[in-house]
C-alpha positions as CSV (number, residue, x, y, z in Angstrom):
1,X,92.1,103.6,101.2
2,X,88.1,103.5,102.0
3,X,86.4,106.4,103.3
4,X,85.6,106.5,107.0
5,X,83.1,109.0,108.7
6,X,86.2,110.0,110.7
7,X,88.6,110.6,107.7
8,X,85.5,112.9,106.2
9,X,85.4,114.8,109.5
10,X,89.4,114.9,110.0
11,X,89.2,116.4,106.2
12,X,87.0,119.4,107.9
13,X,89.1,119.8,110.8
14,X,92.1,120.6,109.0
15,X,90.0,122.3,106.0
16,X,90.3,126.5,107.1
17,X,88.3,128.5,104.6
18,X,89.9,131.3,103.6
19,X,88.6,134.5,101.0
20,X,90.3,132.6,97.4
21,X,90.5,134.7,94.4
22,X,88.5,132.8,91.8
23,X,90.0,132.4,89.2
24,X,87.8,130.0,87.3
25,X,86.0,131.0,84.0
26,X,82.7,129.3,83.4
27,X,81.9,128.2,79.4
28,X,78.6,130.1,78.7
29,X,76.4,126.9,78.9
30,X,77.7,125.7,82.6
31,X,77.3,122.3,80.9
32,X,79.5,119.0,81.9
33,X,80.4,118.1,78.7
34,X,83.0,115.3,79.7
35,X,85.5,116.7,76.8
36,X,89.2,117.2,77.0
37,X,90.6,120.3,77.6
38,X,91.8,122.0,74.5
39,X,94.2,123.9,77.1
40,X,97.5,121.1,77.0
41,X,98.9,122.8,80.2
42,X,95.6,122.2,82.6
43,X,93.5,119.8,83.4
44,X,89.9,120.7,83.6
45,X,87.2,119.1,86.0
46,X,83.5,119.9,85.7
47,X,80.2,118.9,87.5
48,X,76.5,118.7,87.1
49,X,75.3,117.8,90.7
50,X,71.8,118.0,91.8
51,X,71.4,119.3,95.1
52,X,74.5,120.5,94.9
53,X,73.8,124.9,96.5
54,X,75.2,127.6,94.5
55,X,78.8,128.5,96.4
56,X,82.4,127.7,95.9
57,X,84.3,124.1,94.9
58,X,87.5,122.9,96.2
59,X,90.1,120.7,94.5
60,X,92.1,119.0,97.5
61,X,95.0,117.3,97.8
62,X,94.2,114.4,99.9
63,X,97.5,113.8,100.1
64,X,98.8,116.4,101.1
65,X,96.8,117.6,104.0
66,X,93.9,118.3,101.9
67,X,95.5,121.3,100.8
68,X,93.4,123.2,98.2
69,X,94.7,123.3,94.6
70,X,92.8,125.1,92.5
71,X,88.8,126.2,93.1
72,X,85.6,127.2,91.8
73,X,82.2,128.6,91.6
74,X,79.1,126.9,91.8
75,X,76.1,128.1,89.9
76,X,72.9,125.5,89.8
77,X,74.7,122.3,90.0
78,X,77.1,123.0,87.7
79,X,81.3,124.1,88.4
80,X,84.0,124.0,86.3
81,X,88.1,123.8,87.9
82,X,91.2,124.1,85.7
83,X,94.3,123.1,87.3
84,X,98.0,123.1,86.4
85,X,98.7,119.5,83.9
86,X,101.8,119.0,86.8
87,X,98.9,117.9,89.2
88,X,98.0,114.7,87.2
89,X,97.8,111.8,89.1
90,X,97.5,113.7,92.2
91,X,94.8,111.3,94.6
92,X,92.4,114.4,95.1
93,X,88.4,114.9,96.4
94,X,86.4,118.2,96.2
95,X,84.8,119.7,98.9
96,X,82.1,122.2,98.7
97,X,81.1,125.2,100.5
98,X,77.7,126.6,100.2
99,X,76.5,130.6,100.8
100,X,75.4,129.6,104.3
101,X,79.3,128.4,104.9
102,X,77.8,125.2,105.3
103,X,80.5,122.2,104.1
104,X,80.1,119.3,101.9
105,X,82.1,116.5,101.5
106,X,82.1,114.2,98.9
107,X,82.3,110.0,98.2
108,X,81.9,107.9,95.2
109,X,80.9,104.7,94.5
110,X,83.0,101.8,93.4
111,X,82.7,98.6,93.1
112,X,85.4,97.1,95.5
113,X,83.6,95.7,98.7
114,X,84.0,96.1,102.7
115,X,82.3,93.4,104.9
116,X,80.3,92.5,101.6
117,X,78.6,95.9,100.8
118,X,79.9,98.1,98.2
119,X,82.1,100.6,99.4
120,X,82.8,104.4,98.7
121,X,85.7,106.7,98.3
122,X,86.6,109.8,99.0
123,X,89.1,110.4,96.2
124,X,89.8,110.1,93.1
125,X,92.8,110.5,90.8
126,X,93.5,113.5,89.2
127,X,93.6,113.5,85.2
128,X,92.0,115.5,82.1
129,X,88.4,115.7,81.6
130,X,87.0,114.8,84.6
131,X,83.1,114.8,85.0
132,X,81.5,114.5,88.2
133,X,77.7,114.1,87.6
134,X,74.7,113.0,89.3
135,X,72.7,113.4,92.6
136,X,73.5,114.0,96.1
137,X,72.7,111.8,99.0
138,X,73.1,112.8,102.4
139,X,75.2,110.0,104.7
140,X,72.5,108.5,107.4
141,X,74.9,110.4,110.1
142,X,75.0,113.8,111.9
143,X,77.9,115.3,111.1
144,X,79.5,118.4,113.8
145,X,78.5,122.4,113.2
146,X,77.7,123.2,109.3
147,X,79.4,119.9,108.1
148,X,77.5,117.7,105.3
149,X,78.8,114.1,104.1
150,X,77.3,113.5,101.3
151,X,77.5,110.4,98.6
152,X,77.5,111.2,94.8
153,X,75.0,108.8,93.4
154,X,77.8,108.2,90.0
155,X,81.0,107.3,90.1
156,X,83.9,109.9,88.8
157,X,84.3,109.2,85.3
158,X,88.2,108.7,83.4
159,X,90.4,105.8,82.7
160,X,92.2,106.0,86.3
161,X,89.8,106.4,88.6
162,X,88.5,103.5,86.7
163,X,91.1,101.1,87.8
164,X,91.1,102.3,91.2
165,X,87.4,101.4,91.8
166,X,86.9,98.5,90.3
167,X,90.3,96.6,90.0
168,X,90.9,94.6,93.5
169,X,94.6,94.2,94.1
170,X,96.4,90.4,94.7
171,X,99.7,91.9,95.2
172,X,102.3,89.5,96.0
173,X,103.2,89.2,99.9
174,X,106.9,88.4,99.4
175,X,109.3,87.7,96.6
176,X,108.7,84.0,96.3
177,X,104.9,84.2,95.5
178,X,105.0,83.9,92.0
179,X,101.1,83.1,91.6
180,X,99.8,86.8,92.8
181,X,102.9,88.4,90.8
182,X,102.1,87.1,87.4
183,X,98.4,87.7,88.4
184,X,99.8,91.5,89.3
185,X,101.1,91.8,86.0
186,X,98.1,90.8,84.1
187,X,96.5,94.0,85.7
188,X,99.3,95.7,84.5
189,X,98.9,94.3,80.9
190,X,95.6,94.9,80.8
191,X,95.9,98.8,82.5
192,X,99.2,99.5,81.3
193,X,98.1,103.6,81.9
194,X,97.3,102.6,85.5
195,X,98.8,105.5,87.9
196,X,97.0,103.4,90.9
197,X,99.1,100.2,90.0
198,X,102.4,101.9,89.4
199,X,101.7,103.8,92.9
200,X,100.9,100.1,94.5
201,X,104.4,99.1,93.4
202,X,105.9,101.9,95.4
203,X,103.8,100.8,98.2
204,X,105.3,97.3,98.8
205,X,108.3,97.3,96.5
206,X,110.2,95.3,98.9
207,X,107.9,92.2,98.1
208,X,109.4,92.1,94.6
209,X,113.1,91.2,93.6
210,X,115.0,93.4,91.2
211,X,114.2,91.4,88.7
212,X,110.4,91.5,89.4
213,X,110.5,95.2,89.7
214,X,111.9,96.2,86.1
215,X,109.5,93.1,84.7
216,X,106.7,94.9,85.6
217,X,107.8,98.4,85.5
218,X,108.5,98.2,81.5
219,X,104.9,96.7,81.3
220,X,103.7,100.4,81.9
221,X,102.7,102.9,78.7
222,X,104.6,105.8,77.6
223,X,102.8,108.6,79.8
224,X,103.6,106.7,83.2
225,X,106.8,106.2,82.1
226,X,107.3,109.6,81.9
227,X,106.6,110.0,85.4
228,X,108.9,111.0,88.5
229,X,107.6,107.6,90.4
230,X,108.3,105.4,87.5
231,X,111.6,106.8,87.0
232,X,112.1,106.8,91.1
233,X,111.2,102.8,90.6
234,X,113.1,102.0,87.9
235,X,116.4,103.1,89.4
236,X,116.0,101.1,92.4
237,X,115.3,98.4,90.5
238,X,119.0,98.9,89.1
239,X,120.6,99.3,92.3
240,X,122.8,97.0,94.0
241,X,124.3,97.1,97.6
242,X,127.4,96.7,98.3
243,X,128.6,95.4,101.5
244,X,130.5,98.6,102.6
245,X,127.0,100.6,101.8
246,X,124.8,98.2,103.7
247,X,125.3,100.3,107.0
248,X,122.6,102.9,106.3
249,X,123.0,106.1,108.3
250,X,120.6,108.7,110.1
251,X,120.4,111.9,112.6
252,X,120.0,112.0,115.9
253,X,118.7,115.1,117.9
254,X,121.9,116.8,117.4
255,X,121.8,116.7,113.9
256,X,124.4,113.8,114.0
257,X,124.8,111.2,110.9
258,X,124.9,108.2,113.0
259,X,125.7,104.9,111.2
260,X,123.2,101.9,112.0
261,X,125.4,98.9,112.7
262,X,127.9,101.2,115.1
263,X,129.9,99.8,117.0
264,X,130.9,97.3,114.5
265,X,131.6,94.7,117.0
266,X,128.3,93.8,117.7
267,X,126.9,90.3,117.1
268,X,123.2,91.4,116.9
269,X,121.9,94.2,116.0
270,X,117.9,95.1,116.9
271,X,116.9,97.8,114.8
272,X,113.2,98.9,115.3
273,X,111.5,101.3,112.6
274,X,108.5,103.1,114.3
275,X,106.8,106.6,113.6
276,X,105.2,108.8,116.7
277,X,102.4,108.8,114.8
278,X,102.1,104.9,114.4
279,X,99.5,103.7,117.4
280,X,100.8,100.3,117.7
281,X,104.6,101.6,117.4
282,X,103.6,103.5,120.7
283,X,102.0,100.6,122.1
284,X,105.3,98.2,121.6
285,X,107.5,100.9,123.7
286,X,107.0,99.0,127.1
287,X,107.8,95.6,125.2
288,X,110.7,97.2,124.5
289,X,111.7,98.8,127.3
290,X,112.1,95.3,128.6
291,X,114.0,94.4,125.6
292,X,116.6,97.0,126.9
293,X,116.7,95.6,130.6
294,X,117.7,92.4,128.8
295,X,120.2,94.0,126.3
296,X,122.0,95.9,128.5
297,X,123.4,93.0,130.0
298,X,125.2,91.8,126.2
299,X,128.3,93.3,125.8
300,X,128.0,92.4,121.6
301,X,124.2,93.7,121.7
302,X,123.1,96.6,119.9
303,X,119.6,98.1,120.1
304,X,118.8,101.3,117.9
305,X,115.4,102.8,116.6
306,X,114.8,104.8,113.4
307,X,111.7,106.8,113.0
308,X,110.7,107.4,109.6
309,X,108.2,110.7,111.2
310,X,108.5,113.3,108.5
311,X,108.8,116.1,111.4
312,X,111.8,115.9,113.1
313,X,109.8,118.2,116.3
314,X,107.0,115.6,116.7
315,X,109.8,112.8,117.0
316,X,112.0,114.5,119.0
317,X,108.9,115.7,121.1
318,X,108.1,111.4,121.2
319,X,111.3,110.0,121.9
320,X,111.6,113.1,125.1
321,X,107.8,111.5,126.2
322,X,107.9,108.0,126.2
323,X,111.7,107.8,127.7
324,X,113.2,105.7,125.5
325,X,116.8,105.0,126.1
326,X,118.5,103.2,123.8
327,X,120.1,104.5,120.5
328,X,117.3,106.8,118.7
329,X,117.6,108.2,115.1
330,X,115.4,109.7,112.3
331,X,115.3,109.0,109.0
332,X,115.2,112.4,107.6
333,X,115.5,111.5,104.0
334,X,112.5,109.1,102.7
335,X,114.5,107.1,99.6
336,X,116.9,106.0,102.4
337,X,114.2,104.6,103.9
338,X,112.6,102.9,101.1
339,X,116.0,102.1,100.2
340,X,116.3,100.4,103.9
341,X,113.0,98.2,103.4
342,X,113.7,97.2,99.8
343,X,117.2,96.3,100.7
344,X,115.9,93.7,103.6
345,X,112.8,92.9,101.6
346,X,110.3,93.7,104.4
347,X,106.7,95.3,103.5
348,X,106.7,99.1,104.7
349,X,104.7,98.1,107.9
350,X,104.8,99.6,111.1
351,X,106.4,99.3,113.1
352,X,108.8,96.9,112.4
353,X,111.9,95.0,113.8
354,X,115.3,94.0,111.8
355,X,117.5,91.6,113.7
356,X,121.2,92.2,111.7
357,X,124.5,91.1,112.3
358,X,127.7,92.9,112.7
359,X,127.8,93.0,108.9
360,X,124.0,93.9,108.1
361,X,122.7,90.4,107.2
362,X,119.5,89.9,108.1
363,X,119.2,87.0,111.0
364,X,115.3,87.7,111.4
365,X,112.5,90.2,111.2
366,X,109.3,91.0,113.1
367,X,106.6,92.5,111.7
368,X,103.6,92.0,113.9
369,X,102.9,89.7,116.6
370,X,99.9,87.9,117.9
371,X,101.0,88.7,121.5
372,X,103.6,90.6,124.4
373,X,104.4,86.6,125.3
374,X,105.1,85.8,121.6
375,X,107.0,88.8,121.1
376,X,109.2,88.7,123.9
377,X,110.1,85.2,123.2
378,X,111.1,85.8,119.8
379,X,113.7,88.4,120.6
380,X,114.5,86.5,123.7
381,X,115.4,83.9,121.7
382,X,117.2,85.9,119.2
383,X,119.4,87.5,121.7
384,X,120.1,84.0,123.2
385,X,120.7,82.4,119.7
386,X,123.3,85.5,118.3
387,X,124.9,86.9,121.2
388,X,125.9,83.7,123.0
């Protein structure tokens, strides 16, 4: 994910300082000596930046809100954060806040490009001995109140963040393209300790087979094979559906375990996967809305939609808003979900539409569409084809 002015700024917004005991201990020398922490249970960061004001340090989750996960003091340039070892691999930034409360947030260069200039992140992944050296460089933009965005003239040293700046992905767009698999799993080979490439897996699982999947997962070293994702991955690679589990089930508003392909009479089955968060999920509603004018005249027609939101308020708060009314459920648990998209081997994009028949199997699948005309054809003639 490249850094954008606006994600920098969105960090800020949801960034609320708050009085932090520190709890950081600075060696006597304040020095970044880029060693490995003779602590096994932490991780330690440390950073030599000039420019950088005396103040406190932030370690942020970037994935998690940007909540803060450990922190530390600033003393001329120089800051030191040890963290619990259970955070490795955690994508993380720091953020800095200076004795004037004035904020700084931070990107690094790499060596992937965007519209042919190098481009910077704001992140980096989360492992032992992390140094974060060099010289700040304010970004050519005026940032709101006491905010600062500000490059680090040095990339974040360590193996991972490595790989994720400088390795471009080819990864496969569906099962059959052999060519960007095998070149996949040369990465792989050649970065078997690669937390980035295992997480890419995760990402767009459903463009591999079973068979792909546990090919490349045993590919990976010891240490990421010890991890909760590889483990996740490797036991969906083992899984097989049966027929009678095919019909996934989710909640309604009531709290309801609805199954997906109920009644079981119908011919076709529209299932649409959105978020309320997802802008062009929102922007399909009226497209579907005259979807539902057409369905409700097919007796064997089924129309359904799952949201995969991970708050069941801001869905239920959606669904009330936009007026949809056909079938509408929530996906409140998120392996049933991936197990949903690996199952019809459909990249996690939203939104995206599953045309299934009474017994699950998949007819067709939209995942975007060039226009309303082109889209309302294709389920046009999907409802012509399968309910006639």
């Amino acid at each position: 994910m490249a850094l954008s002015v606006a994600g920098l700024i969105a960090i800020s917004k949801t960034f609320q300082m708050k009085s932090l005991l520190i709890s950081i201990m600075f060696i006597t020398t304040l020095f970044c000596g880029c060693r490995n922490s003779e602590q096994k249970q932490s991780i330690t960061i440390t950073g030599n930046l000039q420019g950088l004001p005396d103040g406190k340090i932030f370690l942020i989750n970037v994935d998690n809100g940007n909540k803060v996960i450990d922190s530390g003091v600033i003393d001329n340039g120089k800051f030191q954060i040890i963290t619990d070892k259970k955070n490795r691999f955690l994508t993380v930034n720091l953020m800095a806040k200076d004795l004037t409360d004035t904020t700084r947030l931070f990107a690094y260069p790499t060596h992937k490009l965007h519209q042919g200039k190098p481009n910077a992140f704001g992140y980096f992944i989360l492992e032992d001995g992390i140094c974060v050296n060099g010289r700040l460089v304010d970004f050519n933009f005026k940032a709101p109140g006491k905010l600062k965005l500000v490059n680090v003239s040095e990339p974040v040293n360590g193996k991972q963040s490595w790989v994720l700046y400088n390795v471009t992905l080819d990864f496969p767009t569906s099962s059959v393209d052999t060519l960007r698999f095998n070149k996949f799993k040369e990465n792989v080979l050649k970065y078997p300790y690669s937390y980035y490439l295992l997480n890419a897996i995760s990402e767009d699982i459903s463009l591999l087979t079973n068979r792909q999947l546990k090919e490349t997962l045993q590919l990976f070293d010891k240490d990421i094979k010890e991890t909760r994702l590889w483990k996740r991955l490797l036991n969906l690679s083992r899984e097989t559906v049966k027929n009678d589990s095919i019909n996934f089930k989710f909640i309604n508003s009531e709290g309801d375990s609805i199954s997906m392909l109920k009644p079981k009479d119908r011919t076709l089955n529209i299932i649409i996967i959105w978020a309320s968060w997802c802008g062009p999920c929102i922007k399909e509603i009226p497209l579907l809305k005259r979807v539902y004018e057409i369905s409700i005249t097919k007796k064997n027609l089924n129309m359904i939609s799952i949201s995969v939101d991970t708050s069941f308020e801001n869905w239920d708060n959606a669904v009330k808003k936009y007026k949809m009314p056909w079938t509408q459920l929530i996906s409140t648990d998120a392996e049933e979900t991936r197990k949903l998209f690996f199952h019809y081997k459909t990249p996690s994009i939203l939104p995206t539409i599953l045309l299934l028949d009474s017994q699950g199997n998949l007819l067709d699948k939209i995942t975007s569409h060039n226009s309303n005309k082109e889209f309302i054809e294709k389920i046009n003639n999907s409802i012509d084809i399968f309910t006639n």
